[in-house]
MARLOVEX-539283 format. One record per residue: residue number from 1; residue in one letter; chain; x, y, z of N, C-alpha, C in turn. Coordinates in steps of 0.02 Angstrom, whole numbers, plus 50000, padded with zeros to 5 digits. Atoms other than C-alpha are relative to their C-alpha. Layout:
<pts>
<pt k="NUM" r="a" c="A" n_c1="X" n_c2="Y" n_c3="Z" ca_c1="X" ca_c2="Y" ca_c3="Z" c_c1="X" c_c2="Y" c_c3="Z"/>
...
</pts>
This chain:
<pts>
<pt k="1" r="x" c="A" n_c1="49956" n_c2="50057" n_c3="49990" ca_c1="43366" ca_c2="64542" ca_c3="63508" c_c1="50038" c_c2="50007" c_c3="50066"/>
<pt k="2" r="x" c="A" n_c1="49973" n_c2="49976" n_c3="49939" ca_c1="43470" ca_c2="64614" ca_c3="63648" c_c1="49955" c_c2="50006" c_c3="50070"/>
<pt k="3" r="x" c="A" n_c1="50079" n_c2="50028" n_c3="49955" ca_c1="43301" ca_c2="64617" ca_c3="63761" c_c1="50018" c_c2="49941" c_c3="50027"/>
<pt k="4" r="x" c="A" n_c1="50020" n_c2="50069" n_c3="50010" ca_c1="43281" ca_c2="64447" ca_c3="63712" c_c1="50073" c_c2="49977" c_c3="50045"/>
<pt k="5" r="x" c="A" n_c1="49951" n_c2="50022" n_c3="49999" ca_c1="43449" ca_c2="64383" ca_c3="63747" c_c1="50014" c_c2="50045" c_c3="50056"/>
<pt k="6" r="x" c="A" n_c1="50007" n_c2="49972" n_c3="49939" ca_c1="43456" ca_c2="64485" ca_c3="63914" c_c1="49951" c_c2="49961" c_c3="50046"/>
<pt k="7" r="x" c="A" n_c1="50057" n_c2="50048" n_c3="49986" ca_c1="43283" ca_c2="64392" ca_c3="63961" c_c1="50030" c_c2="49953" c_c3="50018"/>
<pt k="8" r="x" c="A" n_c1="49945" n_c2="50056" n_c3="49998" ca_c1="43368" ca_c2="64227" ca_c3="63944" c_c1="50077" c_c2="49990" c_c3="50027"/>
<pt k="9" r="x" c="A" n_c1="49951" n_c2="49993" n_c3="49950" ca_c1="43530" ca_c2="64261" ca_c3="64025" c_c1="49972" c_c2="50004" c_c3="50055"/>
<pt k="10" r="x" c="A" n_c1="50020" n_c2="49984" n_c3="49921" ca_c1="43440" ca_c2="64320" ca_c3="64170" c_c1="49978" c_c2="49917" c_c3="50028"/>
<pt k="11" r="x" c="A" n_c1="50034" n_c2="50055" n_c3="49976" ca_c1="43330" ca_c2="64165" ca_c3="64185" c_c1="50052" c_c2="49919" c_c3="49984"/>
<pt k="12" r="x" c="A" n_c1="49919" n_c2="50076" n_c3="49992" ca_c1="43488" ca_c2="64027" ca_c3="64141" c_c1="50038" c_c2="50037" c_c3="50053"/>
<pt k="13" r="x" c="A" n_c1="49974" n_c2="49983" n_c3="49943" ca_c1="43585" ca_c2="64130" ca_c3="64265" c_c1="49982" c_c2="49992" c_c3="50069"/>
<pt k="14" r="x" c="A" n_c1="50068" n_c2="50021" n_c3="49935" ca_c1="43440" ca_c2="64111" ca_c3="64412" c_c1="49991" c_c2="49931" c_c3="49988"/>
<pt k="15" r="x" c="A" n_c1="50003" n_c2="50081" n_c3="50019" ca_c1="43426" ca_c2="63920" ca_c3="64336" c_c1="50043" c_c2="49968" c_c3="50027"/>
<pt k="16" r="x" c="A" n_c1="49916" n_c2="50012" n_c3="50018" ca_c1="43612" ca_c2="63890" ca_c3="64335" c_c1="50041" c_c2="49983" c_c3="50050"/>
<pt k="17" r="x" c="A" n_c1="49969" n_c2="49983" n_c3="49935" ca_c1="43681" ca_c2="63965" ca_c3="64468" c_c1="50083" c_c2="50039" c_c3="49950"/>
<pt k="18" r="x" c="A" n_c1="49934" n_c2="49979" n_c3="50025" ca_c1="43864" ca_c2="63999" ca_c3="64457" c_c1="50027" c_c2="49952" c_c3="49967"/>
<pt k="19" r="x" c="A" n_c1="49960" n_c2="50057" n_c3="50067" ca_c1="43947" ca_c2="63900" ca_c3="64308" c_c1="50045" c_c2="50034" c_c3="49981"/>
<pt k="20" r="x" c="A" n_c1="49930" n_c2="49955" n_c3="50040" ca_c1="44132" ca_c2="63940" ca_c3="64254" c_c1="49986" c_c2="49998" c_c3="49932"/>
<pt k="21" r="x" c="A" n_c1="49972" n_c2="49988" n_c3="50082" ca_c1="44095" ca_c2="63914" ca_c3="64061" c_c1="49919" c_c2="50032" c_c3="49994"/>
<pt k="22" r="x" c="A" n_c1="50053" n_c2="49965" n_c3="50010" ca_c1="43934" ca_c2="64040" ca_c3="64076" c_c1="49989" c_c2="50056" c_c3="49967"/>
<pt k="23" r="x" c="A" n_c1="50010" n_c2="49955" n_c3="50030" ca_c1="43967" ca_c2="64172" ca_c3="63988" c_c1="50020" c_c2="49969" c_c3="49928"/>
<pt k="24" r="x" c="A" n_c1="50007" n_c2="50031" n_c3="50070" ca_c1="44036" ca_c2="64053" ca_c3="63841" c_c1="49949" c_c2="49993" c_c3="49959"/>
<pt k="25" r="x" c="A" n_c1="50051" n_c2="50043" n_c3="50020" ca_c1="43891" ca_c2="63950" ca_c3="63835" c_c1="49934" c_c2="50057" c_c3="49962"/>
<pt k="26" r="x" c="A" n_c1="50049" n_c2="49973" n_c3="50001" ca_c1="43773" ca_c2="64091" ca_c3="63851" c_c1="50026" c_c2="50057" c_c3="49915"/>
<pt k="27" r="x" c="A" n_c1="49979" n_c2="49974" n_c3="50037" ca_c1="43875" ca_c2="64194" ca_c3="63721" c_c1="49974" c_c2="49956" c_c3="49905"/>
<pt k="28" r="x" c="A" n_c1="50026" n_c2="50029" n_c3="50058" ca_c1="43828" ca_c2="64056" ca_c3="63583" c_c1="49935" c_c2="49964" c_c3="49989"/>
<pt k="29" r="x" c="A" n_c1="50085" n_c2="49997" n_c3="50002" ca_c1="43647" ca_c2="64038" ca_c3="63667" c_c1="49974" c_c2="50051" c_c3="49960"/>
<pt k="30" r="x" c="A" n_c1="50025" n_c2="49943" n_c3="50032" ca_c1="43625" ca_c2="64203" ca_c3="63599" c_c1="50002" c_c2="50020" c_c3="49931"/>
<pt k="31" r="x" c="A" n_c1="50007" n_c2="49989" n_c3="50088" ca_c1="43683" ca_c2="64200" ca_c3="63411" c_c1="49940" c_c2="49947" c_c3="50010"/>
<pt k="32" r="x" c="A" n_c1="50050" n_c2="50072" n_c3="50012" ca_c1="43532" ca_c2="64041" ca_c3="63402" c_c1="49952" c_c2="50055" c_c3="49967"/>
<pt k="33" r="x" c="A" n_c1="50064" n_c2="50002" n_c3="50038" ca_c1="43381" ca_c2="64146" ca_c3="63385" c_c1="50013" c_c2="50084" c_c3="49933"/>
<pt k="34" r="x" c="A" n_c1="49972" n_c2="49985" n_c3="50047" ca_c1="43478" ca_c2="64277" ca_c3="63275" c_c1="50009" c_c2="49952" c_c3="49918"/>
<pt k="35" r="x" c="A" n_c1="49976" n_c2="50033" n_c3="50044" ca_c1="43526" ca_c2="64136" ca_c3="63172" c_c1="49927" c_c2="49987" c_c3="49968"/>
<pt k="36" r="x" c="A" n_c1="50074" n_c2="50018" n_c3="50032" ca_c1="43321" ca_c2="64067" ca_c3="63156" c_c1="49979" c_c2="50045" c_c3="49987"/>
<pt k="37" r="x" c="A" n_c1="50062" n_c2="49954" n_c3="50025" ca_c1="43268" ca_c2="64239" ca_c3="63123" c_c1="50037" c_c2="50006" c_c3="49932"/>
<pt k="38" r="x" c="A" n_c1="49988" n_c2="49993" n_c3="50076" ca_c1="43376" ca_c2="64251" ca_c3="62959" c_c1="50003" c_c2="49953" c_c3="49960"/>
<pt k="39" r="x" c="A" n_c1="50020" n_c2="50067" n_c3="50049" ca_c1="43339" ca_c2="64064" ca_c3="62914" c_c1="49946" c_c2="50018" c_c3="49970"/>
<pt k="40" r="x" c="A" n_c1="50054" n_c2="49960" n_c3="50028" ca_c1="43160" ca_c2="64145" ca_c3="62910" c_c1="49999" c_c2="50038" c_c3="49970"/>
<pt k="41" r="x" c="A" n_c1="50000" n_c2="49951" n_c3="50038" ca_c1="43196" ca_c2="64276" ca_c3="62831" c_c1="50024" c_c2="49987" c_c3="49925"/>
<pt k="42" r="x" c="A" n_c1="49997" n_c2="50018" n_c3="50075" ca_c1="43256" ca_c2="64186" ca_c3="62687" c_c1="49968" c_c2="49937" c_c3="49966"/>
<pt k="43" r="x" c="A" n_c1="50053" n_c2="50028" n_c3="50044" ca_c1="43125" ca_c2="64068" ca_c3="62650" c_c1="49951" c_c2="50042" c_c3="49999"/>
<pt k="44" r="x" c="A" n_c1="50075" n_c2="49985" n_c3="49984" ca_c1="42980" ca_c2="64164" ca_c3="62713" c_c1="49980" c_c2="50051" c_c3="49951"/>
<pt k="45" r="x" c="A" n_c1="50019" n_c2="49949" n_c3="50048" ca_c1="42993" ca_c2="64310" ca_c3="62589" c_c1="49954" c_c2="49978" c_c3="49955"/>
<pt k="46" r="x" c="A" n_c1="50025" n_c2="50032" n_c3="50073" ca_c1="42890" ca_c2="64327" ca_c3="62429" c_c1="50046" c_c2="49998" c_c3="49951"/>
<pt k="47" r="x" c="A" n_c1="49965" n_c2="49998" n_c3="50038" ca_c1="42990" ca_c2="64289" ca_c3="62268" c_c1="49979" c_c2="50060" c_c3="49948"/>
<pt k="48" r="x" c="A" n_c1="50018" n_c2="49960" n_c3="50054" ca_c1="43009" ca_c2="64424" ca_c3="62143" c_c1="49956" c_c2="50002" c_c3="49949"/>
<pt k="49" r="x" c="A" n_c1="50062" n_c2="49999" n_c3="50068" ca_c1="42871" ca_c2="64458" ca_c3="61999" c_c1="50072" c_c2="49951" c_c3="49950"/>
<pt k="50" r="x" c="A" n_c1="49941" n_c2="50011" n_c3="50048" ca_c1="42971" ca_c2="64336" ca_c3="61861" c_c1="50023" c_c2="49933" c_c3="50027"/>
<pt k="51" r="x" c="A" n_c1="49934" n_c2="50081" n_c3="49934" ca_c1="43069" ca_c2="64222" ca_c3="62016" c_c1="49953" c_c2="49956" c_c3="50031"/>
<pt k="52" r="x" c="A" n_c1="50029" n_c2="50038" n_c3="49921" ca_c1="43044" ca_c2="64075" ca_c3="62110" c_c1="50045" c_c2="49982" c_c3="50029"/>
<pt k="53" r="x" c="A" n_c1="49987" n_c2="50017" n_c3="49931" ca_c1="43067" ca_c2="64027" ca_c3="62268" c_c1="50077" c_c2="49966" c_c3="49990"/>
<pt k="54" r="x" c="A" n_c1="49948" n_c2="50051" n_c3="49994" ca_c1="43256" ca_c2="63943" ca_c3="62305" c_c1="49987" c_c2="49950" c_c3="49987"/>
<pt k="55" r="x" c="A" n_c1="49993" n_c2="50061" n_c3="49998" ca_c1="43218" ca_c2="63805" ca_c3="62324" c_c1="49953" c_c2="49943" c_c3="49962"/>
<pt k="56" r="x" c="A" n_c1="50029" n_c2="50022" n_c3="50066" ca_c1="43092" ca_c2="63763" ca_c3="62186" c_c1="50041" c_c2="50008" c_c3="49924"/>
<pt k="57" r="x" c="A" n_c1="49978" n_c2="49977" n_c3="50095" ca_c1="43217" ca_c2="63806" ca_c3="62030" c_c1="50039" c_c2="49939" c_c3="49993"/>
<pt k="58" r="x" c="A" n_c1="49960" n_c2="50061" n_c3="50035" ca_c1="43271" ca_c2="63677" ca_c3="61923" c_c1="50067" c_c2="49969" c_c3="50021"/>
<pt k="59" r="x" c="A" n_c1="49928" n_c2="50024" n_c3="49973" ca_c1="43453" ca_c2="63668" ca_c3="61997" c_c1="50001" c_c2="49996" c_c3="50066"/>
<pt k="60" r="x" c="A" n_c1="50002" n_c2="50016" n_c3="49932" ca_c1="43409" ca_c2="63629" ca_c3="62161" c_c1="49965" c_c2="49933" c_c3="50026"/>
<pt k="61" r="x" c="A" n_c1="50014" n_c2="50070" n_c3="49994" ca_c1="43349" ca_c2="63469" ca_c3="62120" c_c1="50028" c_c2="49954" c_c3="50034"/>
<pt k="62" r="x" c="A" n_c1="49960" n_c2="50051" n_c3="50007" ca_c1="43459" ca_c2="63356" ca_c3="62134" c_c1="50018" c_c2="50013" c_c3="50104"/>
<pt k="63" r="x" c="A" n_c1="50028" n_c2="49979" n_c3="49934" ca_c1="43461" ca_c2="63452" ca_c3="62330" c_c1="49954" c_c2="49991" c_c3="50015"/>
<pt k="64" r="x" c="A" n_c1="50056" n_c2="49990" n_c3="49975" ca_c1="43304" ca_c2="63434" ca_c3="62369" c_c1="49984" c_c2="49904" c_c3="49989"/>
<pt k="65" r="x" c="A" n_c1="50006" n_c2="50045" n_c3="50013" ca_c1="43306" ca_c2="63240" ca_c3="62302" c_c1="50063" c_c2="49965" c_c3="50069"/>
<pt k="66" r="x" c="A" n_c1="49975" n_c2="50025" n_c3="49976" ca_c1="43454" ca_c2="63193" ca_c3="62407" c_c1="50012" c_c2="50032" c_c3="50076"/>
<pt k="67" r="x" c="A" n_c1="50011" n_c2="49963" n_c3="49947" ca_c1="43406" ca_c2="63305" ca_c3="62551" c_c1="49950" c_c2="49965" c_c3="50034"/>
<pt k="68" r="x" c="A" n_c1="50041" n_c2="50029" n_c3="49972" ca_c1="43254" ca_c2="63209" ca_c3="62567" c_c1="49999" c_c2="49927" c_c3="50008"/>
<pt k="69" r="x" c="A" n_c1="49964" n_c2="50068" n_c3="49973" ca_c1="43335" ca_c2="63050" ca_c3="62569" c_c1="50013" c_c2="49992" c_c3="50065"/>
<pt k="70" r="x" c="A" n_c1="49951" n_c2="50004" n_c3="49926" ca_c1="43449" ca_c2="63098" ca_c3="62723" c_c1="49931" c_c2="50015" c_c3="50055"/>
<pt k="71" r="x" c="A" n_c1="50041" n_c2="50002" n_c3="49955" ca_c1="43285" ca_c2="63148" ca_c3="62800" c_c1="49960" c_c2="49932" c_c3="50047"/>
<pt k="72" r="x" c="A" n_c1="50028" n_c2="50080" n_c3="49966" ca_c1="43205" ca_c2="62982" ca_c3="62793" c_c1="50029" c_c2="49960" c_c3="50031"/>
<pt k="73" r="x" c="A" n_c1="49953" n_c2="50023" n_c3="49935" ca_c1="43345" ca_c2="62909" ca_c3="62856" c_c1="50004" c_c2="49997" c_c3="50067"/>
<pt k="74" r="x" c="A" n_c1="49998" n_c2="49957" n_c3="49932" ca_c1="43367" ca_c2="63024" ca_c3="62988" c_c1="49936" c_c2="49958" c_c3="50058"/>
<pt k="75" r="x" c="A" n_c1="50066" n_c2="50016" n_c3="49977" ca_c1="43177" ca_c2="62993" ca_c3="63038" c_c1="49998" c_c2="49918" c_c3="50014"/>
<pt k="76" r="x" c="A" n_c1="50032" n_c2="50068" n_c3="49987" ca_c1="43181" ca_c2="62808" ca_c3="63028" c_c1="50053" c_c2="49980" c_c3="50049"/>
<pt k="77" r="x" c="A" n_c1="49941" n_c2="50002" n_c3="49939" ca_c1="43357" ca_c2="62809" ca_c3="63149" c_c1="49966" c_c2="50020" c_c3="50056"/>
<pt k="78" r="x" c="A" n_c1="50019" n_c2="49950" n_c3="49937" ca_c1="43283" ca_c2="62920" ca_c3="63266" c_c1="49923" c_c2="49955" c_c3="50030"/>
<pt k="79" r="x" c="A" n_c1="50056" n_c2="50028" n_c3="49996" ca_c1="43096" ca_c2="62819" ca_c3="63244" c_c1="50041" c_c2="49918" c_c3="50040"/>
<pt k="80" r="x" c="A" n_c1="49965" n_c2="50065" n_c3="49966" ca_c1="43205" ca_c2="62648" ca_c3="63291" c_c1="50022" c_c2="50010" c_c3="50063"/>
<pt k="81" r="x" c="A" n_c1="49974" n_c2="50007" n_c3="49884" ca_c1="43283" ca_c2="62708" ca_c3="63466" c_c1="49982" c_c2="50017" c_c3="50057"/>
<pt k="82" r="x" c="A" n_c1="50009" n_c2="49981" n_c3="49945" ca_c1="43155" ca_c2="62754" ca_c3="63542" c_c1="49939" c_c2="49917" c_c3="50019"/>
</pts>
């Protein structure tokens, strides 16, 4: 991660140039792919012998019903302006 996020500083810094809010910006560029590797990491597993998955169990319905609402939404907003 530190690599990574070294990599990317270098090459937004050479992009950039000199920017006063650069070490901010770049400071909360760098939690990002931290953040997608432990989104992955908690679907992508296998579920226990016994368990399922999050987001298949009975009480996550009612999530997964009004989750996919806001999607279509989303999609048909986003499908209209362009």
């Amino acid at each position: 991660m530190l690599v990574f996020g070294l990599v990317v500083s270098v090459i937004l810094s050479n992009a950039l140039g000199e920017v006063p809010d650069f070490a901010q910006l770049e400071f909360l560029r760098m939690a990002v792919p931290g953040f997608l590797l432990a989104l992955l990491g908690l679907v992508a597993r296998e579920p226990k012998s016994g368990d399922t998955l999050w987001y298949t169990r009975p009480t996550m319905t009612m999530v997964y019903r009004v989750g996919g609402v806001i999607m279509l939404i989303a999609a048909c907003v986003l499908a209209m302006r362009v």
